[in-house]
N, C-alpha and C positions, 0 to 999 in steps of 0.2 A: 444273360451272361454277366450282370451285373451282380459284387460280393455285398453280401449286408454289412456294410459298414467299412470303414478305413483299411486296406490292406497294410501291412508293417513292411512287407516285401518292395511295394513301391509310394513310395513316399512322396510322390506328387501327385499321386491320381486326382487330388482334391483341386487340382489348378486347373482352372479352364478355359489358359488358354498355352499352350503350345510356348509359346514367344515366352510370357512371361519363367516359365518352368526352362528354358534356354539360358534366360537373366539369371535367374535362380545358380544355376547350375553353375554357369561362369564364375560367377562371384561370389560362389561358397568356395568353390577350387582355389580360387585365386588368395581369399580371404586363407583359407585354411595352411596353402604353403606358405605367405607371407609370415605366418604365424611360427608353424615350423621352422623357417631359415630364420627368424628374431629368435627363436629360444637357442637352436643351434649357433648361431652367431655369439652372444650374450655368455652360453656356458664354453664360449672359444672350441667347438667343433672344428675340425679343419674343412674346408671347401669341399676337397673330394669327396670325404664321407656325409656332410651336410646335402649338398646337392643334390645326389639321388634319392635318399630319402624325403628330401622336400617333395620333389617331382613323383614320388610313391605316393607321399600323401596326398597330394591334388588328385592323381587318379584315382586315390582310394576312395574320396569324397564323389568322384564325379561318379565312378560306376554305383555307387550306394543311390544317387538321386537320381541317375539316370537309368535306371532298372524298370523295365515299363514300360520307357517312352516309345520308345520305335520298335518294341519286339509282336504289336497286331501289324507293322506291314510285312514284318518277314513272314507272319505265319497267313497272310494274306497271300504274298508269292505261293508263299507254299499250297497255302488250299486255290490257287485257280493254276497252279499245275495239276493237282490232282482234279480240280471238275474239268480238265482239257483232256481226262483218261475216262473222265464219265464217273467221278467219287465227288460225289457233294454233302461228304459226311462231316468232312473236315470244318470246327469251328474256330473262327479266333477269338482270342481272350478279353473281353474289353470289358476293363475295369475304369478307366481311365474317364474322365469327364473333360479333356480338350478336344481340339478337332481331329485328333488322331484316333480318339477313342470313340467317336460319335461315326466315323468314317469305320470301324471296325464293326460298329454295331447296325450298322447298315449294311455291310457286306455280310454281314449275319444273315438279317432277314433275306436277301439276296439268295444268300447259298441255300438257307429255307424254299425259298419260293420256288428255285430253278431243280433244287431235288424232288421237293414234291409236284411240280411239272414232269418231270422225266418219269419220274413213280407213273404217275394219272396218264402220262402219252403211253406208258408199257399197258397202263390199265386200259387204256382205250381201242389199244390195239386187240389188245383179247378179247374185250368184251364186243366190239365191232364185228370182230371174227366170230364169236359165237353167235351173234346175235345174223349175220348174215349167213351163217353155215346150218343154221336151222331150219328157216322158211329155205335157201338155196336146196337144202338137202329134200324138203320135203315136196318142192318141184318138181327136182329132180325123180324121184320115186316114182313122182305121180305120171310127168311124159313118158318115165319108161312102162308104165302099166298101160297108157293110152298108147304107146308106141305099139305094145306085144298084146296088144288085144285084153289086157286081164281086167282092165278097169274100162265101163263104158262112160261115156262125156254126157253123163247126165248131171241134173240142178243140181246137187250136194256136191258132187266131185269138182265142177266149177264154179263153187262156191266157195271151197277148201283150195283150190288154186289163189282165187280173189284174193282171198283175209291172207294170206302167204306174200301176194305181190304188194296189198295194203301195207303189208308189215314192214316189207322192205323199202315201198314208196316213203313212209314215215322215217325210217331210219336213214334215208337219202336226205331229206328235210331238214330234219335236226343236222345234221352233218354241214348242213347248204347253208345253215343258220347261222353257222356258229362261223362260217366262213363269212357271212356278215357281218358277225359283231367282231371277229375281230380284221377286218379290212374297212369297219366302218361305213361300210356301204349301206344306202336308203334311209332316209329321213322321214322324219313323220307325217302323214296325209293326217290332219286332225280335220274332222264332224263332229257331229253330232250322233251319241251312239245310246242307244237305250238298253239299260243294263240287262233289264229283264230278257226282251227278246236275245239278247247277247247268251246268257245263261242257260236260258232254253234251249238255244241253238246247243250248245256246247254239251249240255246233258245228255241230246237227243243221238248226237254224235258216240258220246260216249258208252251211251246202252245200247249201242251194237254189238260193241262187240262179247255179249252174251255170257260175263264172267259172274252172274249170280248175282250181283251187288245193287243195292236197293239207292237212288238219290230221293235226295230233301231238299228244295229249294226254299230259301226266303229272301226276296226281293219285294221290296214296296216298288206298288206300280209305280209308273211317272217318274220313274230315277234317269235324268237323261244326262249324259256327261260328254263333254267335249275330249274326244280323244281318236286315234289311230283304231280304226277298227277291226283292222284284219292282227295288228298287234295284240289290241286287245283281247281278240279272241283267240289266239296263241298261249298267251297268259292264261286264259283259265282254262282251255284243254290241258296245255302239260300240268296243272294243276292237278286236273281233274286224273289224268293219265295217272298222277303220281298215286293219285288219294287211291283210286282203285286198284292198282297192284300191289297196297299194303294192307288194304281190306280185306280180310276173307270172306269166303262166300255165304250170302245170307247176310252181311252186316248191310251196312248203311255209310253213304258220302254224303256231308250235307255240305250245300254254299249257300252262304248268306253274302247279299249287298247291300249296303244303306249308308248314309250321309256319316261324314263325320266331321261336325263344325261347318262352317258356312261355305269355307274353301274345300273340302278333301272329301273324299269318299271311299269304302271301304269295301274288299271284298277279303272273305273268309274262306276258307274249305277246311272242314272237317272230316277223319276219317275214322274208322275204328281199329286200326292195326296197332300195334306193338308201339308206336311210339317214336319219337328222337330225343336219344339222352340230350341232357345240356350242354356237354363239353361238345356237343355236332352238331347245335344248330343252326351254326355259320357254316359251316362245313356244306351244308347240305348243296347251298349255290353256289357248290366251285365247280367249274368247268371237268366233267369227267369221275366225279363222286358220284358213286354207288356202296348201297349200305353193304356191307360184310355179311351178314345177312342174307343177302339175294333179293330176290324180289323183279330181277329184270333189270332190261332199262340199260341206256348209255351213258348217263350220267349228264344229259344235254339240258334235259328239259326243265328246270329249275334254273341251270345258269341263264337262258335265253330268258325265264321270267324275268329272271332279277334283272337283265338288261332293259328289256322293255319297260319294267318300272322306272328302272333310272331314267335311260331315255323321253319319258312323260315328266320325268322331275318328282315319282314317288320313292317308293321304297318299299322292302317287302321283308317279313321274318317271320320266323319258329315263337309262338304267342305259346306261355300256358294254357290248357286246357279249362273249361269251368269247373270246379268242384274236383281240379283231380283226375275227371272223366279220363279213363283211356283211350289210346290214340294222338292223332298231329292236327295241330291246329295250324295254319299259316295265312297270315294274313296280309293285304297288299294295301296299302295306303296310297291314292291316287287324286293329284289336282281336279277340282270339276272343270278349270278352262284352266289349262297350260296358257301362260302368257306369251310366253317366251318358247317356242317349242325348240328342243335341245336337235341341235344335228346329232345324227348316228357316229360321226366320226368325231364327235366332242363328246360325247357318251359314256362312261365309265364301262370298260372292258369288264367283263365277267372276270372275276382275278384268277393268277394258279396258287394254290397254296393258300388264302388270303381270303377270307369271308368277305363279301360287300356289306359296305354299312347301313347299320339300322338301327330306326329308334329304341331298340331296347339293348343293343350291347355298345361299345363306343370301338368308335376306329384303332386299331393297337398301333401303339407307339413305334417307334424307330427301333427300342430297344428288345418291343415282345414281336411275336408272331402269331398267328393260330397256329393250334396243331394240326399236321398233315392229316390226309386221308387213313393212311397206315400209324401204329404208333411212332409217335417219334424220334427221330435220330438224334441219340445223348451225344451231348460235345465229348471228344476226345478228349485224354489225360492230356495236361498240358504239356507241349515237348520237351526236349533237355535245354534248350533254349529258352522257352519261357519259366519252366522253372528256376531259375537260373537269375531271370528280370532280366537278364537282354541287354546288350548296347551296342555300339556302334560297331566296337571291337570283333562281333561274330562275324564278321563280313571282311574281315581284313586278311586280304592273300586266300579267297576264295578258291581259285583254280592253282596256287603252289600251294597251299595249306590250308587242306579240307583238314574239317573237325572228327578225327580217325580215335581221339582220346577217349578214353573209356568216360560212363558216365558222372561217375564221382572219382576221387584219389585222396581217400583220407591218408594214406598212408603215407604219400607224397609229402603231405600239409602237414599232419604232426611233426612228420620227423624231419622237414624243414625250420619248422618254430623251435625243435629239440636242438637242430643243427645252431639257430642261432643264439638258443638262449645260452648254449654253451661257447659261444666265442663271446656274447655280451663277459661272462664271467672270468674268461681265458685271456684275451687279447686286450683288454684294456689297459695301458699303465703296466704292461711289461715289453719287453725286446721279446726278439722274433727268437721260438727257440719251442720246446718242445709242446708247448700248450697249440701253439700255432698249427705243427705235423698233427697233432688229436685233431684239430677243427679240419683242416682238410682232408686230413682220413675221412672222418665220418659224412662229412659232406660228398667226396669224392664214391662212398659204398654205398650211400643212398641214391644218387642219381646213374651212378652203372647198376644197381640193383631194380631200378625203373626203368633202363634203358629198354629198347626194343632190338636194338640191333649189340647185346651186351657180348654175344657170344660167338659174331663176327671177328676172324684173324685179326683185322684193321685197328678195330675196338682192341682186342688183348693187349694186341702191339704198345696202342696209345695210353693204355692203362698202364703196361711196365713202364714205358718212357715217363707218364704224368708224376709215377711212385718214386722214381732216381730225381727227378726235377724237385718234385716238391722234399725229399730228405733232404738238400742243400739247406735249408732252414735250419735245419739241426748240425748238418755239417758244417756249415760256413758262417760267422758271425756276420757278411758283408749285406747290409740290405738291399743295394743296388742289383745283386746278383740273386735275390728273394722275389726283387721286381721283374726281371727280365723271364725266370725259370716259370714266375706264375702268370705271366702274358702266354708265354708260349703252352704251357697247358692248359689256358682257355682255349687256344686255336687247335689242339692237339682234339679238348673234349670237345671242341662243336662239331668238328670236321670228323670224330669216330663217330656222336650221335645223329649223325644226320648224312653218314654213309657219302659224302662230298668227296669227289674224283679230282676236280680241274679246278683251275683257281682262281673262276669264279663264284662257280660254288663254292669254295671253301671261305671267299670273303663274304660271299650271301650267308653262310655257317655262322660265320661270326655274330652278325649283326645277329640273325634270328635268335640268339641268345639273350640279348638287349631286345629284342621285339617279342619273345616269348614272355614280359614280364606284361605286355598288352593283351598276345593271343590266348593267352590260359587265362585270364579273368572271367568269362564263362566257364570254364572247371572249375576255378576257386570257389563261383558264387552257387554252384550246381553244389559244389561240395560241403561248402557251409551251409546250404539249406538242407541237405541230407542230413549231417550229423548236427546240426539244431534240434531235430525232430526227439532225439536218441533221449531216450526213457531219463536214463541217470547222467551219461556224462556233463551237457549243458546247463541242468539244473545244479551240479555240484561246483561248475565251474563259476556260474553266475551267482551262488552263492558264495564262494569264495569270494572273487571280486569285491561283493559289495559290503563282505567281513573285511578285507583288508583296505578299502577304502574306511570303515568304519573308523577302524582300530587305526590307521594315521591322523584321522581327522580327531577323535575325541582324545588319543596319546598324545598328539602332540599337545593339543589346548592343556593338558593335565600336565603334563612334563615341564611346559614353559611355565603355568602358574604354581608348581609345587617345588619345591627344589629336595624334595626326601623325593616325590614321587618321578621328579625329571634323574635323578642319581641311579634310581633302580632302572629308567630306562638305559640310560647312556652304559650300563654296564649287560643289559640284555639283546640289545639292540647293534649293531656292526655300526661304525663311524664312517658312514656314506655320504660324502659330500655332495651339494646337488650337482655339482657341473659335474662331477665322475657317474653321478646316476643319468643326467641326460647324455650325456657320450656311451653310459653301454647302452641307452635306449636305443640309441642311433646304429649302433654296430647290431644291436638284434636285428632292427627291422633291414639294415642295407643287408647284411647274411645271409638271415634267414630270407628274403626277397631275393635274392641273387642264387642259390640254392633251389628254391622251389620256382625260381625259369627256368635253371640248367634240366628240372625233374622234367617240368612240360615239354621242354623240347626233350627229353629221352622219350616221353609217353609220345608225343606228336610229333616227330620230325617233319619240317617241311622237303617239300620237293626240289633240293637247293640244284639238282643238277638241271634241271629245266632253264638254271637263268644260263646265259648266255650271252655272248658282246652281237648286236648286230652282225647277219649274216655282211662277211666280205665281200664283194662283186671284185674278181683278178683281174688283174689288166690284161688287156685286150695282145699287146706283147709282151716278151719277153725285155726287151732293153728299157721297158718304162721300171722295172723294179730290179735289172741288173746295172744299170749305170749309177742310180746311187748308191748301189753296197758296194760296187765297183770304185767307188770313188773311196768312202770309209776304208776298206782293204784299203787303197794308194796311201791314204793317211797312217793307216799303222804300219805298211810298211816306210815309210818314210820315218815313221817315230822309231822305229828299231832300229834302221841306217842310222839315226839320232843317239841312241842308245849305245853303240857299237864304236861309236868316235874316243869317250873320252874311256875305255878299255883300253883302245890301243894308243889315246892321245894321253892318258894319267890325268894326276890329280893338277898340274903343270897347262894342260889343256884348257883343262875344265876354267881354269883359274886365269889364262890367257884370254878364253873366248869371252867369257860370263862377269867377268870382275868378281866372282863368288867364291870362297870353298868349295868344296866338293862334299862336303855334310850341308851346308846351305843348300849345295845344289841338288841334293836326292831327299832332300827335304822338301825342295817347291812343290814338286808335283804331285806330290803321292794323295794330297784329296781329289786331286784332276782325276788322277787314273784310275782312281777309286770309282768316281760317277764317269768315265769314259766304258768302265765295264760294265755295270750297272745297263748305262745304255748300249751295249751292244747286244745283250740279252735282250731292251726291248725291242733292237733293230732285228733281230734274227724272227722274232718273234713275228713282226707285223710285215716279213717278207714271205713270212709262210703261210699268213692271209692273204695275201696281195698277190703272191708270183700264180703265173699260170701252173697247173700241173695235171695238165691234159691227156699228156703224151710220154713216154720212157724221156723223150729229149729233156722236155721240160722237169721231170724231179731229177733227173741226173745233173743238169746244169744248178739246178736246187743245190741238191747236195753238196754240187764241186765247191761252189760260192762262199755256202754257208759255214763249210768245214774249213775252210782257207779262212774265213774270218774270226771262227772258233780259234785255230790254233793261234793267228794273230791275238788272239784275244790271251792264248793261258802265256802268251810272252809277255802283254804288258802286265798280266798279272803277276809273272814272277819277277817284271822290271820296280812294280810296287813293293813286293813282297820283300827284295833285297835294299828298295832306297830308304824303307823304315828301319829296317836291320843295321844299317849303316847308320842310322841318324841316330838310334837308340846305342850304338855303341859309343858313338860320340858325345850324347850330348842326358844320355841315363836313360831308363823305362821307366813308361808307367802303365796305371791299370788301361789308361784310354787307349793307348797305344797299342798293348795288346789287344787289346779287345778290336782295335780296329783291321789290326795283323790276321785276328781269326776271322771277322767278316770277312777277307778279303780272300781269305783262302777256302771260305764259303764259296763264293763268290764263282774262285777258279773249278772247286767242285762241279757247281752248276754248270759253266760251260763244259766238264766231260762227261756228266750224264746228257745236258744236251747232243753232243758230239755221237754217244750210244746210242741216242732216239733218235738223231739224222741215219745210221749207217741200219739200226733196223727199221727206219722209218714207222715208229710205233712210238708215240711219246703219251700214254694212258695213265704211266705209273708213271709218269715225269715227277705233276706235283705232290703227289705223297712223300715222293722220293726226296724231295728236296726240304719238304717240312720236318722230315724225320732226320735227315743228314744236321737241319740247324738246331733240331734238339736235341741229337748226341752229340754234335758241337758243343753246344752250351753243357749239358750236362759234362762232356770234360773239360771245361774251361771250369767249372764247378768243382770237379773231384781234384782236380790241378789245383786247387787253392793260387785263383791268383794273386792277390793282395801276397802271400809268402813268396810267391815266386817270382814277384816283379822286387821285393825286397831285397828275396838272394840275386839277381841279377842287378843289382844297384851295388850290393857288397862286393860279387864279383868285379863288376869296375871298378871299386875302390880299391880295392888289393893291388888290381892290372897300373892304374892311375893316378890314385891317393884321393880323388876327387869323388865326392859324394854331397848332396845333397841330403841335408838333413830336417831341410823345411819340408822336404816332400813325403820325407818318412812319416813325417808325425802326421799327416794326413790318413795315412792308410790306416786298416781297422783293426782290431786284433787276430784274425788269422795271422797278420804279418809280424805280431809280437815275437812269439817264439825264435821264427826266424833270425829278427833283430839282436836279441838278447843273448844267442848262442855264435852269433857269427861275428856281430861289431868288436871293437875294443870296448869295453866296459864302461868307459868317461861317454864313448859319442852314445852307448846304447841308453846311457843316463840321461842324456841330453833327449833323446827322438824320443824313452818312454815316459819321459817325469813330467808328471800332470794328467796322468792316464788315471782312468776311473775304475773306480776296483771293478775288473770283469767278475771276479765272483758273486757279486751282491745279484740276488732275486732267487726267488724260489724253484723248486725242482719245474714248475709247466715256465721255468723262463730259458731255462739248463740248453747251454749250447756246447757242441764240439770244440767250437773257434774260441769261443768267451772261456771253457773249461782251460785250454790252455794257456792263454794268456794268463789265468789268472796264478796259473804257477811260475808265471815270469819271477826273478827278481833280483834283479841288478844294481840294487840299493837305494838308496834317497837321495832324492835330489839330483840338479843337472851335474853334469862332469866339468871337468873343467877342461876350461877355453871353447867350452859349448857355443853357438853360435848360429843362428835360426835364420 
């Protein structure tokens, strides 16, 4: 499984050790973002957009060198699930030269040996079966003739029963053998054994059974060798057994014995049959090999030699022939006096899959195998995963987020790098305005055009709201309100592509947006090594590059040293300063990165509704979770008796009890009451965990509770709602104030969609409901232009008053101009606009609604008089 020579794909295979390719990894990532955050820093990048791409680049480094490392134990999982189904086809990849790759190529030979075990156990089963279903069958035949009279029990007929029960006594033997060698049982009885008489024996044996075949012995007399003799003579029967049933009839078996060197001695057999190719003649002593061919046989009696050789401390192989001669030669190499006589259960087992060694082939390596009895089983294509190089990240959210994404997504990937090279161009070095509506169009049609769920109601829904939210860019000069409309259609598109109900899936939605830029790095690297491959585009690509590195590298050396040749460039050339070129660097890759996770989570949604808060165990009563909301209800009603005083006591009251105003006084509380509702939402919330709801008693008492506290609740909402209204008449508006005015009546919202899911008890569509009410909120707090509208309400008090604030004016942005310049007196509008920056300057992708108008402001030069800031 080893590639000739350096793969490009994983760029550490060459390190051998594990640990140090860990080091490696660390500290290139490390080294690499350090690097990034100093260039971004240096060309004044702002933080936010620095950051992630820092944290891009470290990843991007670590999946490039981490490609490889750990993807043979995944495909290890994976192939000993499949040999737990009985498939030991499956190979892992090992390229690698640390311990992870030596450990793969181990579980190689493994998978080898345990498939061609299972192969040879199938084989042994049938051939055991035929081989007992023939003499069985021919018994059989014969008692029913002797049973019915048709055969009489004379010499030949049991003679022809004999050689039948012979047949299957031997095949009992071999069977018994082999249960020896491998339970290790019986150790060697060594004598004194003389070869001759040994051979004789075994010939004499052998020409019984009458198959036409001629022996040739050659033994020098007096060859007498210390050994196991009933072994021994094991060893050259199945020898002898084998040579004669590749013989045909009329040939000839020859054995020769005689010395080899002072220590060894040798025995031969020769046959005249067909042969053993080279590439089998390991093969032949494995346990349950039989030739293809035919020829008979269990495939025992060769493995039991080669055992009993080991066992003596010899060894035995497949020898060339003399001259060519056809036929098998095999020869046994044996000590004349074993010093050491080897135990049987320290004895080298007859292998499966795996020739025993001998001196003419060498033991194979960790890396190789022999080949099986059958042709071999080729490794599998590599999977989408090892294609890929693999890292940690395939494994991340396993059981929420199986890998369901298609094999490759070029078209994800381009038109993400398209998506960002066009805001690198667009969004730099202008305000927020039509260039900005093109980047999120396009970015926005490419990942609902991937989506999976694009043509779900939920999804449409959040696509209209996304397209009102994000036009505020072009409607609204205000960026504050640019920020807020493109938060919430992040949460608008996680929570459509990933089909989130409740709201905790919808904050898992979130996040999976930010953790899709981890889980799709196996699509990315499956996808760039797909289109790598592609005939033209890669080579044209990579030719460009290294034109355009070219052409800066030797233009500029030419242009700085010629000043006719540097003239022609500065007028062919755009005047790209470097720190405006690393900032659109930065904005491509944060973009176009940010774009192509929003793609992968449309291709892969996670399983966000599976997360969930810990199951609740309810109290065992009912007054463990009614006596504290029982108490909260005491408090708001107490706060509304509170409330209700200075109604009927005036402003006189208020100013008796409190030492305050009464705009002081509806001023204190309104942030209290604002987080007193807040939490009364969470309280309702975690009573609906908590209470028992057993019984009719128990959700009715539910209900009563909850809905009493509900209503307590839309009272302190509108005791809020009116103490800002008061405060702001008193004392002016601004943009915070409303905006807190509209959270708040969010807020009162939520608790009467709550109040509809108490009385139908079904609160499913609860949280869409409320995601969607806060971004038609927003969206008209957007089309409301409020920067104009807290203006005109600032003019109105000045008319009602004379009092206005005109430090606060000049704070707001140009949505508010128009307002100011049509409604002030001419002197103060002078004052609030003088010093304002011509709205009309930038080009058509800068063109805003709010900036277009302002820039037809004009109320003359200069502040007015008696101006005053």
């Amino acid at each position: 499984m080893r590639a000739d020579g350096p793969d490009p794909d994983r760029p550490l295979d060459a390190i051998r050790s594990i640990k140090v390719k860990f080091g490696l990894l660390v500290g290139l990532s490390v080294v690499t973002a350090a690097l990034v955050a100093e260039i971004g820093d240096r060309a004044s990048v702002p933080a936010w957009l620095s950051v992630p791409v820092t944290v891009a680049a470290g990843l991007a480094v670590t999946q490039w060198l981490a490609r490889g490392m750990t993807s043979p134990l995944r495909e290890m999982t994976d192939a000993a699930a499949r040999m737990a189904r009985g498939d030991y086809s499956r190979r892992v990849t090992a390229t690698s030269s640390d311990e992870v790759g030596r450990l793969a190529r181990a579980f190689n030979t493994m998978a080898t040996d345990l498939g061609t075990a299972d192969q040879q156990r199938r084989q042994l089963v049938a051939t055991v079966s035929h081989e007992l279903r023939t003499p069985l069958a021919a018994q059989q035949a014969l008692l029913e003739n002797l049973a019915d009279g048709v055969t009489r029990p004379d010499e030949a007929t049991l003679r022809g029963a004999l050689a039948q029960s012979e047949r299957l006594s031997d095949l009992v033997g071999d069977l018994l053998d082999l249960s020896r060698v491998e339970g290790g049982a019986d150790g060697l009885r060594l004598g004194p054994v003389d070869v001759g008489d040994l051979v004789a024996r075994a010939v004499g044996e052998a020409s019984v059974g009458g198959r036409g075949v001629g022996f040739v012995t050659d033994v020098p007399p007096g060859l007498v060798v210390s050994a196991d003799a009933a072994r021994l003579a094991q060893v050259v029967a199945n020898l002898l057994d084998n040579a004669v049933r590749h013989t045909p009839g009329g040939g000839e078996v020859t054995v020769r014995a005689a010395g080899d060197g002072p220590d060894h001695w040798a025995l031969e057999v020769l046959d005249q049959g067909p042969g053993i190719p080279a590439d089998r003649a390991q093969q032949i002593f494995t346990r349950y090999w039989t030739a293809q061919e035919g020829g008979g046989g269990t495939g025992l009696g060769l493995a039991i030699a080669s055992w009993v050789c080991d066992l003596h401390g010899g060894s035995i192989a497949v020898v060339p022939t003399v001259d060519g001669a056809p036929g098998a030669r095999i020869r046994a190499v044996l000590p004349r006096d074993p010093a050491t006589p080897v135990s049987a259960a320290a004895a080298p087992v007859p292998p499966i899959g795996r020739p025993a060694p001998s001196p003419t082939t060498e033991e194979p390596t960790m890396s190789t195998a022999a080949a099986p009895a059958t042709p071999p089983v080729s490794a599998p294509e590599p999977t989408a995963a090892t294609a890929a190089g693999g890292s940690f990240v395939e494994s991340l959210f396993v059981g929420m987020w199986p890998g369901r994404e298609p094999a490759t997504a070029p078209q994800a990937l381009f038109g993400s790098l398209a998506v960002g090279a066009v805001a690198a161009l667009v969004l730099p070095e202008r305000n927020l305005g039509l260039g900005t509506l093109v980047v999120l169009l396009l970015a926005g049609a490419l990942v609902w055009r991937t989506a999976l769920l694009r043509r779900h109601p939920w999804t449409v829904f959040s696509a209209a709201l996304c397209l009102g939210l994000g036009a505020l860019v072009v409607l609204r000069a205000a960026e504050w309100l640019a920020v807020l409309a493109l938060l919430v259609v992040a949460v608008l598109v996680t929570t459509a592509l990933t089909g989130a109900r409740r709201l905790v899936p919808m904050a898992g939605a979130a996040a999976a947006w930010v953790l899709s830029a981890v889980r799709g790095l196996p699509l990315l690297g499956r996808t760039i090594s797909a289109t790598s491959s592609h005939r033209l585009l890669w080579p044209v690509l990579r030719t460009a590059a290294i034109s355009l590195v070219a052409l800066v590298v030797f233009g500029g050396l030419f242009a700085s040293g010629d000043a006719v040749f540097g003239s022609w460039v500065s007028r062919l050339v755009p005047d790209l300063a470097w720190d405006s070129l690393i900032l659109r660097t930065f904005v491509f890759v944060l973009v176009g990165g940010v774009v192509l996770a929003g793609c992968y989570l449309a291709l892969n949604p996670p399983k966000v509704e599976a997360l969930a808060l810990p199951a609740a165990r309810p109290v065992a009563r009912a007054w463990e979770w009614l006596v504290p909301v029982g108490i909260v209800v005491a408090v708001f009603v107490a706060f509304g008796v509170a409330q209700a005083a200075p109604m009927w006591g005036g402003h006189d009251y208020v100013l008796r009890t409190t030492g305050m105003s009464y705009a002081d006084y509806v001023h204190q509380g309104f942030g209290q009451l604002t987080v007193a509702t807040v939490l009364t939402l969470a309280t309702i919330a975690l009573a609906v965990r908590k209470a028992p709801q057993r019984t009719r008693r128990d959700r009715l008492l539910l209900r009563v509770a909850l809905g009493v506290l509900c209503l307590l609740t839309l009272g302190v909402v509108a005791s809020a709602l009116f103490r800002m209204a008061v405060y702001q008449e008193a004392f002016g508006y601004t943009v915070l104030r409303v905006l807190v005015d509209a959270f708040e009546l969010w807020l009162g919202l939520l608790v009467v969609m709550v109040i509809v899911a108490g009385v139908r008890w079904s609160g499913r569509w609860l949280p869409r409901a409320a995601l969607a009410s806060g971004a038609v909120v927003l969206l008209a707090i957007g089309l409301a232009n409020p920067e104009g509208w807290v203006a005109s309400k600032n003019i109105e008090r000045f008319e009602e008053t004379g009092k206005i604030d005109t430090a606060y004016l000049t704070t707001l942005g140009p949505d508010a101009d128009p307002v100011i310049a049509e409604r002030l007196p001419t002197n103060l509008a002078q004052c609030v606009l003088a010093g304002r920056e011509d709205a009309a300057a930038g080009d058509l992708l800068e063109w805003n609604l709010g900036r277009a108008r302002a820039a037809q402001v004009d109320v003359g030069s200069g502040p007015g008089a008696g101006c005053t800031r």
